[in-house]
C-alpha positions in Angstrom: -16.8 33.8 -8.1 -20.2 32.2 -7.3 -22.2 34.5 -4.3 -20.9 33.6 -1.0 -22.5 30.3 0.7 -23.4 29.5 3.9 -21.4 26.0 4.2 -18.9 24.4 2.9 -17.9 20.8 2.9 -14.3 19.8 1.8 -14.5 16.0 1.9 -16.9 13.3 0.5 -16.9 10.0 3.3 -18.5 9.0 6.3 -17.8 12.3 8.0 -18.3 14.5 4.9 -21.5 13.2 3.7 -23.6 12.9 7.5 -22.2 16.6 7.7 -23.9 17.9 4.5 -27.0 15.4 5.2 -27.8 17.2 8.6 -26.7 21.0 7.2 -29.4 20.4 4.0 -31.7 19.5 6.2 -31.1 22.6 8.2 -31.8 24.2 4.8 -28.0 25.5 4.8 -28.0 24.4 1.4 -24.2 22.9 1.5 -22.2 22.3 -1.4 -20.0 19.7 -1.2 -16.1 19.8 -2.6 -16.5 15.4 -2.4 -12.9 14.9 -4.6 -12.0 13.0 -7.7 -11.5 9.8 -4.9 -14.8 10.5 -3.1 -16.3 7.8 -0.3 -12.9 8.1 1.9 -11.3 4.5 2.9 -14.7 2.8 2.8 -14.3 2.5 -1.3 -11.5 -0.1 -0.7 -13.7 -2.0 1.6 -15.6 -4.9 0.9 -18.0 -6.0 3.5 -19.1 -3.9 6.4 -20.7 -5.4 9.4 -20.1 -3.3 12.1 -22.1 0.1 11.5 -25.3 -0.2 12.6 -28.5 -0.2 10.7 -27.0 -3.2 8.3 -27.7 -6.1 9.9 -26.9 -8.6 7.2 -23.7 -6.2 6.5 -23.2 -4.1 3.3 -20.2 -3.5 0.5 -18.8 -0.2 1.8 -18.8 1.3 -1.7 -22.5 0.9 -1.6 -22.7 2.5 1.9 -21.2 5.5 0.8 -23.4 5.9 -2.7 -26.6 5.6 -0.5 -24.7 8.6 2.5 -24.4 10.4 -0.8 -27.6 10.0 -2.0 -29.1 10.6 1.3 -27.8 14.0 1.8 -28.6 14.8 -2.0 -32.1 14.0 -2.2 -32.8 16.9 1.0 -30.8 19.1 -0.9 -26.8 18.9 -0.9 -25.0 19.9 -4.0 -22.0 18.6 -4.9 -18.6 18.8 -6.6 -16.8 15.8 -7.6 -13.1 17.6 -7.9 -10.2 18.5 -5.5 -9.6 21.5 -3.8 -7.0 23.4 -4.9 -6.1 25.9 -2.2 -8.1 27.7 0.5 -7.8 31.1 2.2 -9.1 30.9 5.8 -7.5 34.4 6.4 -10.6 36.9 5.9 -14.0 36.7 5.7 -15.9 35.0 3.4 -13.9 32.0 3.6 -12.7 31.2 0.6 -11.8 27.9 -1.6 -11.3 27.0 -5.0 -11.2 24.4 -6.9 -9.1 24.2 -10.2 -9.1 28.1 -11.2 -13.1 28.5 -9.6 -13.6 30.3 -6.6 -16.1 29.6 -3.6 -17.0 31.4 -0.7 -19.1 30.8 1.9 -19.3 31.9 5.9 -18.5 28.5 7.2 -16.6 25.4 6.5 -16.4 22.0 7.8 -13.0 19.7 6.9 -13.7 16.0 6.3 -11.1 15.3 4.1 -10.3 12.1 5.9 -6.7 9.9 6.5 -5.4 7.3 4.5 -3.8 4.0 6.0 -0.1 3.8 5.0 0.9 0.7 2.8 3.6 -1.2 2.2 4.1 -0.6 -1.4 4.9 -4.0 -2.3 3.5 -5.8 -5.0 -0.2 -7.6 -4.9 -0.4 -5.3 -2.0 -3.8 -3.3 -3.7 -4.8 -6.3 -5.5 -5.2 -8.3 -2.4 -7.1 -5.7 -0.6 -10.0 -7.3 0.4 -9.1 -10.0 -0.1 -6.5 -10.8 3.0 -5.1 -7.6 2.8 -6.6 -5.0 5.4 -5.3 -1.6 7.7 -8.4 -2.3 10.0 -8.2 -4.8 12.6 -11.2 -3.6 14.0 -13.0 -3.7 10.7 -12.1 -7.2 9.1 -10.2 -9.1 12.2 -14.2 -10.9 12.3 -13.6 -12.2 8.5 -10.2 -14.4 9.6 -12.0 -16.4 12.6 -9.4 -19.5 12.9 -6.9 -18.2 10.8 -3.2 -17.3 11.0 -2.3 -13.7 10.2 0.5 -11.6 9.9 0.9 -7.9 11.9 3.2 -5.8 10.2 4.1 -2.9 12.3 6.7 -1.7 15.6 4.5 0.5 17.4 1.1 0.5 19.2 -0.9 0.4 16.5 0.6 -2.7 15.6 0.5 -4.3 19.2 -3.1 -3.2 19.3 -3.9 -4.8 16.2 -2.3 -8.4 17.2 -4.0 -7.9 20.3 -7.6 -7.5 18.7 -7.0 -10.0 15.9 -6.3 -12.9 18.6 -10.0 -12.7 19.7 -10.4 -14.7 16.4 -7.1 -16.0 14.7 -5.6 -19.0 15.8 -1.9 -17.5 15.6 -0.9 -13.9 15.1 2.9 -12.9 13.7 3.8 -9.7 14.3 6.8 -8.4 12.0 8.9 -5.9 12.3 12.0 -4.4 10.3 14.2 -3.7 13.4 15.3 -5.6 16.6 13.7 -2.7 18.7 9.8 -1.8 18.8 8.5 1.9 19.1 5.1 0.8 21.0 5.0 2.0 24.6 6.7 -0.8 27.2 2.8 -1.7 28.4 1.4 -2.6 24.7 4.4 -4.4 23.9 4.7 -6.5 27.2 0.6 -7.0 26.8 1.6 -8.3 23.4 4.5 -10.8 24.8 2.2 -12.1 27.1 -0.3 -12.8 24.4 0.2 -17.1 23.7 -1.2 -16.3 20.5 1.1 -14.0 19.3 4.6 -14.1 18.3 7.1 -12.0 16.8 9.8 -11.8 13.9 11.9 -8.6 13.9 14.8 -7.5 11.0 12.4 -8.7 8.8 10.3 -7.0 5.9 7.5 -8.2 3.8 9.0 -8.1 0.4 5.9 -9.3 -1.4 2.4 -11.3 -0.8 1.6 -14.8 -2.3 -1.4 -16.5 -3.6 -4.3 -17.2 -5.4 -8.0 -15.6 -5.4 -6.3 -14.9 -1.9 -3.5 -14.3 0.7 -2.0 -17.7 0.9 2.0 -16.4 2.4 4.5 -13.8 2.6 7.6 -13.3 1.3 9.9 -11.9 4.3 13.3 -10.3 3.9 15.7 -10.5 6.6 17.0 -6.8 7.0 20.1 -8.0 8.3 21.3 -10.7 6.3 19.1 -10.1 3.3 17.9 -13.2 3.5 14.5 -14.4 2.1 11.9 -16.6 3.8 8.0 -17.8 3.1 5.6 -17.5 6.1 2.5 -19.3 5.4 -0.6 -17.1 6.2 -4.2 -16.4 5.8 -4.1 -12.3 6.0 -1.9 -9.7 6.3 -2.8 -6.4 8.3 -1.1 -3.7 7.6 -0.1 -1.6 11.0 2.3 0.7 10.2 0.6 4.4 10.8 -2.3 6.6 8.7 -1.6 10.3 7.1 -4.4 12.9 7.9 -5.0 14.2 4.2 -4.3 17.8 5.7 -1.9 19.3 3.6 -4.0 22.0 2.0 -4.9 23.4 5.6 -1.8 22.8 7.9 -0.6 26.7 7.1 -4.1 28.0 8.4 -5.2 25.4 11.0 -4.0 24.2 14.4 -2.4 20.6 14.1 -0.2 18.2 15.9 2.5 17.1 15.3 1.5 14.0 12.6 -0.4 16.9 10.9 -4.0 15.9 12.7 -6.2 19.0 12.8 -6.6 20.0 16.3 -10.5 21.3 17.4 -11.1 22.3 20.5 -13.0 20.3 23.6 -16.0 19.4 23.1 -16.4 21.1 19.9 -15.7 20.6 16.1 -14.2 24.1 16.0 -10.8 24.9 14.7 -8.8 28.0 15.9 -10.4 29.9 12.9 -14.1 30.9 13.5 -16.2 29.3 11.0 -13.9 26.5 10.3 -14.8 23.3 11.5 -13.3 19.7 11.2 -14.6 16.2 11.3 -13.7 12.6 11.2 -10.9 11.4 10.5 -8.9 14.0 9.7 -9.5 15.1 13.4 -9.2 11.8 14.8 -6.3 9.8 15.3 -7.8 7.3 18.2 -11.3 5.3 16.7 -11.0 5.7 12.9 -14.0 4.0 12.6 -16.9 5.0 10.0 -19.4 5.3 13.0 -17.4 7.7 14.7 -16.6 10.0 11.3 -20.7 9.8 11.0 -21.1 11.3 14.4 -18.4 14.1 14.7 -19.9 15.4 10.9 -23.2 15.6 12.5 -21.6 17.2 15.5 -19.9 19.9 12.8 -23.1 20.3 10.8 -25.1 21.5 14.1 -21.8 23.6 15.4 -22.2 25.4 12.0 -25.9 26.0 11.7 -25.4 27.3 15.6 -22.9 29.4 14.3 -24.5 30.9 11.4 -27.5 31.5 13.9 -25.2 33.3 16.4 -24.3 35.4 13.1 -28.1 36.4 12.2 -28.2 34.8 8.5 -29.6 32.0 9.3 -33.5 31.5 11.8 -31.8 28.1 13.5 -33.5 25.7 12.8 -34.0 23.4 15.2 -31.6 20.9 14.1 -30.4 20.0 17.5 -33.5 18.0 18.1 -33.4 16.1 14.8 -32.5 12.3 16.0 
């Protein structure tokens, strides 16, 4: 075991990276656990043209290489490997990764969600490309297109919703006869002219070229299969906190989000702090990740401060 650290940072994305940028600049000297599939969902992105600073928009694997870089070149050392297991029971925290232990007095949990898929085929090889689990993100790319919504719940009514403000027609499908949105988003969506739904029906598999051209739709009742012409297909159907190594230690609710209390990136174990989207289950957005690790990197330094091994910095007033 390597001496005991000051921080800790279990996640390499938006949240994970602004984090250790704003704690090695703080001189905290953070190592960062990034993972084998570092950059969080923004590696499967293509073009990003809502986070500021990028005015002609940028690939969102290139975003993250220049976070990265960013928060190496003031000092940030990193691990490209998954964690294995952590102890948050005593103090120093610890963590290791394969059979290698770390310890340090504080960490911070980025470690992000995932969007769930369909797990049809084409799905991953049209990502990108018409395929897409962020309405908010891509909806601008399909101005006067038709798309598809796949999803029952409010994610899903949210998503049509959103995607009208550009598409010419949105289809919203769903495997039951019944929806599990909230009566308001669903009557919101209803009253929508652009949007219309097909329920017992799946998407059995996506069509096309250098792009989404259809889908392939199974009825669930009579197993009978239909092609619905469209230019994109957003995937609606719920995202999975990556929060299995810490849901034995660390409040969560009941989909397994980390819980931190008001106003605050703290967890119910001092020292342990959590941020973006692992946190978050509302925005989901890189922006917001960015901001809550910056909020987690000056909770930690004030922590460590509050502990006397560390002068505190005056990170706080560091725009």
């Amino acid at each position: 075991m390597s001496e005991t650290r000051e921080l800790i940072i279990i996640g390499g994305g938006p949240a994970g990276y602004t984090a250790a940028l704003y704690a090695a600049r703080a001189n905290l000297a953070p190592l960062v656990i990034e993972g084998f599939n570092w950059g969080g969902q923004l590696m499967v992105t293509t073009d990003v043209e809502n986070y500021p600073g990028y005015p002609d928009g940028i690939m969102g694997p290139e975003m993250m290489a220049e976070f990265r870089r960013q928060a190496e070149r003031f000092g940030a050392e990193f691990i490209t490997d998954d964690v294995a297991r952590v102890d948050f029971s005593e103090r120093p925290l610890r963590v290791w990764v394969e059979n290698d232990e770390y310890s340090a007095q504080t960490v911070i949990v980025a470690t992000g969600a995932t969007a769930r898929w369909l797990g049809i085929p084409r799905e991953q090889h049209f990502q990108g490309r018409g395929v897409s689990a962020c309405a908010t993100c891509d909806g601008a790319f399909f101005k006067e297109k038709e798309l598809v919504v796949v999803g029952g719940g409010d994610s899903a009514m949210e998503e049509a919703n959103f995607l009208t403000r550009y598409a010419t027609k949105v289809t919203v499908v769903h495997r039951r006869n019944e929806f599990r949105a909230s009566q308001i988003m669903l009557e919101r969506a209803r009253a929508n002219p652009k949007i219309s739904f097909i329920t017992n029906a799946v998407v059995d598999d996506i069509l096309g070229d250098a792009k989404v051209e259809a889908v392939m739709l199974r009825d669930t009742v009579t197993d009978g299969i239909s092609e619905l012409k469209t230019d994109g297909v957003f995937v609606a159907i719920g995202h999975d906190p990556t929060t299995a190594l810490f849901v034995d230690q660390l409040d969560h609710d009941a989909a397994g989000y980390l819980v931190t209390k008001p106003h605050s990136t703290e967890t119910n174990i001092d020292g342990v702090f959590a941020a973006g989207d692992v946190q978050d289950h509302t925005y989901r957005q890189a922006v917001t990740a960015a901001g809550s690790g910056c909020m987690a990197a000056l909770d930690a330094e004030r922590y460590l401060a509050a502990l006397e091994r560390h002068p505190g910095t005056a990170v706080a007033a560091e725009v």
